[in-house]
N, C-alpha and C positions, 0 to 999 in steps of 0.2 A: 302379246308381248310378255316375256318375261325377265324378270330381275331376279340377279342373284347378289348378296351385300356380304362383305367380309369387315373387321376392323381398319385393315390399311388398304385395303383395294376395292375400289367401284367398278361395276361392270355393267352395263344393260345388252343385252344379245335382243335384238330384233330379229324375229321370225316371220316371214310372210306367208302367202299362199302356196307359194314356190316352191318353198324351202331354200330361198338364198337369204341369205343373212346375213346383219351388221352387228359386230361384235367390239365394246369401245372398253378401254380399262385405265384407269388412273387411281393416282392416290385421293383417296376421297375427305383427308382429312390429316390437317401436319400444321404444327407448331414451330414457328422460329421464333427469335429472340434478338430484340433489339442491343447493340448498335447494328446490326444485317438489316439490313432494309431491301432484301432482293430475294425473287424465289423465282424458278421455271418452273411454269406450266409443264406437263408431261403428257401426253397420253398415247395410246396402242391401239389400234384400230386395224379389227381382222374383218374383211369383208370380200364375197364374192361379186360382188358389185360395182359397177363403178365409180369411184370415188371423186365428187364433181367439187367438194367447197366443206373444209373448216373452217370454222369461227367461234373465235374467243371472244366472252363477254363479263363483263364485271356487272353483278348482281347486288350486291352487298360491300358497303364499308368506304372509308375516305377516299377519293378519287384518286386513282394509281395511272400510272403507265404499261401499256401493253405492250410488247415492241413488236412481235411480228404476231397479231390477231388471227392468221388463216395459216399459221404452221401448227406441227402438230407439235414442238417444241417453241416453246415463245417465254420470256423474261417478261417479270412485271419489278417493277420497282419504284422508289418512294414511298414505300410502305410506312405506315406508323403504327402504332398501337394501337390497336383490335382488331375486327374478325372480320374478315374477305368473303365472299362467295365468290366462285369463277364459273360461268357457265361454258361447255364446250359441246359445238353443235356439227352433226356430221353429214352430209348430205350428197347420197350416193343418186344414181341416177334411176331406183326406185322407193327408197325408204329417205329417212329426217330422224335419228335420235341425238337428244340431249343429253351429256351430263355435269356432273355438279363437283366441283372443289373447291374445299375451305381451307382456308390458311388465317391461322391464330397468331398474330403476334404480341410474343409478351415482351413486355416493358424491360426497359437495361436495367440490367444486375446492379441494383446500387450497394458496392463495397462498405464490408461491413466495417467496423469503428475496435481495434483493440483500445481496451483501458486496463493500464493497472491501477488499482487505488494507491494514494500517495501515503510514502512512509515515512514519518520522524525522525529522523537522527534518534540514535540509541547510543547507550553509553555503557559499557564494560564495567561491569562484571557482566551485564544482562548482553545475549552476545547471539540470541534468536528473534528472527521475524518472518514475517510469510507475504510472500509476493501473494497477488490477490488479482485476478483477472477477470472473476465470474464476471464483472460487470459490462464486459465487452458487450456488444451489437451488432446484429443485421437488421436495418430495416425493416429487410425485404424477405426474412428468410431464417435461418438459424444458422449458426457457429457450430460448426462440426470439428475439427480441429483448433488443440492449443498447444503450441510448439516453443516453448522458454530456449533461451540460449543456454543453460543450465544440463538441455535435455531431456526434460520434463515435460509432458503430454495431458497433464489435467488444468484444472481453472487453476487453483491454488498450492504453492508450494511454499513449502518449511523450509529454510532455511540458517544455519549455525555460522557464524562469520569466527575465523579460526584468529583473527589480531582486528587492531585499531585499524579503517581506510576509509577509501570510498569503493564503493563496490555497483559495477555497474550490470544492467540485465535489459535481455529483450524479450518482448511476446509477437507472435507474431498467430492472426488467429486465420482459420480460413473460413467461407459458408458453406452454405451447401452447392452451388453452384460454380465453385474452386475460385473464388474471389477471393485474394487476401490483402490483409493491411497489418503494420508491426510499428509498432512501440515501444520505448525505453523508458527505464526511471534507474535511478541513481538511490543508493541509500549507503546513508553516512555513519560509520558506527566510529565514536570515538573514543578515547584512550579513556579510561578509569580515572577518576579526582582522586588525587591524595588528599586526605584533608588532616587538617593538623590537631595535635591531641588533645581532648578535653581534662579540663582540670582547674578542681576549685578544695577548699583550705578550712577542715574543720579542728579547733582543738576547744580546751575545757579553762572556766575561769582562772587568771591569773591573780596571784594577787605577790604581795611582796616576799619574797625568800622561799619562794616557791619553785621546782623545778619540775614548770608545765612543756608538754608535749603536743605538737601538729603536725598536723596530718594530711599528708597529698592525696585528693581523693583525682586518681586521672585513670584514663583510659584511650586506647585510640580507635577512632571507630572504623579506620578502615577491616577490611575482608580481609583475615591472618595477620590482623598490625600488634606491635604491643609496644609499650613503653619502657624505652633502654637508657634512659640516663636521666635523673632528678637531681636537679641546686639548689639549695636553700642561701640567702643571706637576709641580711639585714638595710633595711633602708631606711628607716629614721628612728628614733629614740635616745635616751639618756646613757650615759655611761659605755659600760663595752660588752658585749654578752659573749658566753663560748656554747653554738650548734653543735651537737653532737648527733652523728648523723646526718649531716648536711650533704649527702651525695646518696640517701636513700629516698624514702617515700614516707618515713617518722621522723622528727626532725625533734630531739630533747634539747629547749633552749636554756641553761643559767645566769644566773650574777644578774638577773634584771633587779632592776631598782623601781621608786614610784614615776609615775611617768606615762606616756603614752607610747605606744610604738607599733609600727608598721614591718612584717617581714614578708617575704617573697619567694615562691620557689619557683624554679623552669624546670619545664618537660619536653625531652624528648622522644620521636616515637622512630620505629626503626625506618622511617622513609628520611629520615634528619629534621621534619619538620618540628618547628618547638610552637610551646605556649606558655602564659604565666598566669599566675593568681596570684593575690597579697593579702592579708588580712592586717588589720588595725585593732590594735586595743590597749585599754588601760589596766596599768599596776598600781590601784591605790596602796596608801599609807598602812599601815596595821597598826590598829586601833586598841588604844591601852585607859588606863583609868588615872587618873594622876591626882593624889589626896593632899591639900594643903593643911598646915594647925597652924591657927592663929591665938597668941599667947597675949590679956589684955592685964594692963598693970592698973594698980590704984591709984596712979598719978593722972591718970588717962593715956597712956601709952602701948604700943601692941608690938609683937614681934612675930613673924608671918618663920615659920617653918619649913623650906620644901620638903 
């Protein structure tokens, strides 16, 4: 007897004393993939002989269905996951060989999972972020393709949002065996805070007949903001005073008296938002010396001097 073996083809050629010969060939070795659950039997059979009876036989693995056992073309089916052996036997009316086919079946392609990682609302000025995919999955296999609605073909991309929205995106990833699965996420980029202008109120001891100066110390914090209009007035204290400079950021106040008093100035910044500060303080007395003479007589009497 001799055998000759290839990767996809089986053969055994039986040779007798004769020299007539049974020559059989099939695929000796083939992989399908479930959800298929059916494969035919195949084989070729060259012989000078007379060919009296095929038979198929299951050797190996979960019990299947044969459908026609004594063709030389037969379906088996019900297959599940793992490895077959089929025997096929030929039997002319002077020789009998056997051969052998396996059928592998691998498990269903379980589709793999896109993920983008999840992104925070952002807020303007700050107006970049980056879609983020690496974390996708195949169970069963590996992520060969990543395809953004964007047009983008790697895990992760940069992105620059040109105004305030919502801005929407998809991934859609594929494996290695062209399963794919796609995902959205939404990212919220909103409008810039204006925020309103800071400002607080320093100036120097006052005292009486004095003309003391304060000071607006403000600024605005926004990106390119500035401060376009200062008020100064008065809110509580004695008498009547004249601000000069009451629509800058120095404020030279006169005519105070002793007393306490509170003044105020407003800011605004060029978005129109305002702010205020006040400050309070005291104008004491000015302090003098004041000499009495007291004049005493011989009768016992006095006279007080101012």
């Amino acid at each position: 007897m001799k055998l000759i073996f290839n990767l996809f083809l089986f053969t055994i050629v039986f040779i007798n004393s004769r020299s007539q010969s049974l020559c059989i060939q099939l695929d000796c070795k083939t992989s399908i993939q479930l959800p298929r659950n059916t494969y035919i039997l195949h084989s070729k059979i060259t012989t000078s002989d007379s060919l009296k009876k095929i038979q198929w036989n299951q050797i190996q693995g979960n019990k299947v269905n044969i459908d026609s056992p004594t063709s030389l073309y037969t379906k088996v089916s019900t297959l599940s996951e793992g490895t077959y052996i089929f025997s096929m036997t030929a039997i002319t009316n002077k020789s009998t060989s056997t051969v052998y086919d396996t059928v592998i079946v691998l498990p269903i392609n379980k589709i793999p999972i896109a993920i983008i990682q999840p992104i925070s609302p952002i807020t303007l000025p700050i107006n970049t972020f980056t879609l983020d995919g690496s974390k996708s999955i195949d169970s069963d296999g590996i992520i060969k393709n990543y395809n953004w609605s964007t047009g983008d073909t790697t895990p992760k991309v940069n992105i620059t949002a040109g105004a305030a929205g919502v801005y929407n995106y998809t991934l859609t990833v594929t494996d290695d065996q062209g399963a794919k699965n796609t995902t959205s996420t939404s990212v919220i980029v909103n409008p810039a805070i204006i925020l309103p202008p800071s400002v607080s109120i320093s100036g120097s001891n006052i005292v009486l007949g004095s003309i003391d100066t304060l000071i607006a110390n403000a600024f605005d914090p926004n990106p390119g903001g500035s401060i376009k209009q200062y008020g100064w007035g008065k809110i509580s204290g004695p008498g009547s005073q004249t601000i000069i400079g009451a629509n800058t950021s120095k404020a030279i106040i006169t005519g105070l008296q002793p007393g306490q008093y509170t003044f105020k100035v407003t800011v605004w910044n060029v978005d129109g938002l305002i702010n205020s500060a006040a400050i309070t303080f005291l104008v004491a007395p000015s302090s003098r010396t004041i000499t009495k003479i007291i004049i005493y007589y011989s009768d016992g009497t006095s006279i007080t001097i101012p």
